[in-house]
MARVOBA-982131 format. One record per residue (C-alpha): x, y, z. Coordinates in pm, whole numbers, plus 50000, padded with zeros to 5 digits. Example, Ala and Ser with C-alpha at 12.3 -4.5 7.8 and 13.67 -1.06 7.14 Angstrom:
residues 2
      u      v      w
  51230  49550  50780
  51367  49894  50714
This chain:
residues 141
      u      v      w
  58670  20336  26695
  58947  20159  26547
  58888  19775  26399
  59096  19595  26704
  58858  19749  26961
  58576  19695  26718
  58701  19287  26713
  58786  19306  27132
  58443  19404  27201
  58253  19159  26962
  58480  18890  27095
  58354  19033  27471
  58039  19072  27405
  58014  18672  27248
  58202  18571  27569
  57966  18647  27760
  57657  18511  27560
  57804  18223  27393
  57705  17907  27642
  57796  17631  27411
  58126  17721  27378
  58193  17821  27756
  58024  17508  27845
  58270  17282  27645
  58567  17467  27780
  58655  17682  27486
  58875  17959  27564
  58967  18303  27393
  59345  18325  27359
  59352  18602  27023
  59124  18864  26826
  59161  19050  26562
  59010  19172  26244
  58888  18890  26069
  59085  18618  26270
  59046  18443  26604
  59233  18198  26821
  59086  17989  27083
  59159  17677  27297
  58997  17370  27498
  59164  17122  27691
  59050  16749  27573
  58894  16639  27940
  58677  16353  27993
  58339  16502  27867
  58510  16554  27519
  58659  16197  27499
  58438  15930  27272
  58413  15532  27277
  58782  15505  27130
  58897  15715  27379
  58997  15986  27191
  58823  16358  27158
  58543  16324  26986
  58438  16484  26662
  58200  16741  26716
  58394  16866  26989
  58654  16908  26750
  58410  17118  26480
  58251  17292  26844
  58609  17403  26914
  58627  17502  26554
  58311  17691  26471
  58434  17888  26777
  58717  18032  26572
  58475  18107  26294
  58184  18250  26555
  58512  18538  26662
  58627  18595  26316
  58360  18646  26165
  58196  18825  26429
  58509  19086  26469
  58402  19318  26206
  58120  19429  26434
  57803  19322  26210
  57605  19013  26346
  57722  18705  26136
  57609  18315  26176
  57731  18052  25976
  57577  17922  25646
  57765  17564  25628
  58109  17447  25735
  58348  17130  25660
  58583  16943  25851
  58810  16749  25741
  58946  16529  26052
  59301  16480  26012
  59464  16255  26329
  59325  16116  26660
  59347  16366  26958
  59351  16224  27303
  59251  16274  27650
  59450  16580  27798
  59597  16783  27465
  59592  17117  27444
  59410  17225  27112
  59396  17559  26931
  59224  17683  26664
  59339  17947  26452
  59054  18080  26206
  59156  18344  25906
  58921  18511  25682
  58961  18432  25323
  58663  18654  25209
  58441  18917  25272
  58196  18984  24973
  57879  19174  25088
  57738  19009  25369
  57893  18686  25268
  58254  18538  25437
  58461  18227  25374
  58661  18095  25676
  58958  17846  25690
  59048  17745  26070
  59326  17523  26157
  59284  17296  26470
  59660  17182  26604
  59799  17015  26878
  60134  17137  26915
  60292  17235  26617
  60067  16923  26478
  59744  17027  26262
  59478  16799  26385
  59160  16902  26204
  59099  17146  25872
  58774  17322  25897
  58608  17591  25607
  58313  17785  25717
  58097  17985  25556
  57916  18288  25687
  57626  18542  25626
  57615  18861  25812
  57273  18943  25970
  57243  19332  26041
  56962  19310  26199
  57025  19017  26421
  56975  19149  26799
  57353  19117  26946
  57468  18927  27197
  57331  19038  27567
  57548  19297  27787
């Protein structure tokens, strides 16, 4: 099997299982080998007391990315930390994606930078960490 259907049926396979992010809206727009794109639409349940989206939707929508890219290769992988740097207000009704890229794969260990923009605008920079897990069960048919 080649690595793009490897990555599609990960990324099909976490679709299914993956209630957090389904929950929050958090859509699937690209996979590939070692990079992901997704989406969410800031709604009311994401906005915060300043009326903008709030944080940890913004690192949900994030670790998302990370979740599909470093899940693509086919091996189980969770991550081992993660930073966000927040980078402009985001409100009610924007269209986000995130766009995560691997920068490293050394053993079972990955480095992740994602990219959250609205528009053309980057909105949040995010660097994950990740440890593959072999013998993690995968995600349910």
């Amino acid at each position: 099997m080649d690595e793009r259907q490897i990555a599609r049926d990960a990324a099909a396979a976490m679709e299914r299982a993956d209630r957090a992010a389904a929950g929050a809206g958090v859509r699937l727009l690209e996979i590939g080998p070692g990079r992901a794109r997704v989406a969410m639409t800031v709604q009311d349940r994401h906005v915060n007391g300043h009326g903008i989206c709030h944080g940890g939707y913004l690192f949900l929508l994030a670790d998302a990315a990370l979740a599909y890219a470093s899940n693509s290769h086919g091996v189980s992988a969770v991550a081992a930390g993660a930073d966000i740097a927040f980078l402009r207000p985001v409100p009610h009704g924007v269209e986000l994606v995130a766009e995560a890229v691997e920068r490293a794969l050394v053993g079972r260990s990955g480095l992740y930078d994602v990219t959250v923009r609205a528009g053309d605008e980057a909105v949040a920079e995010f660097r994950g960490r990740t440890r593959q897990v072999p013998g993690l069960p995968p995600p349910p048919p």
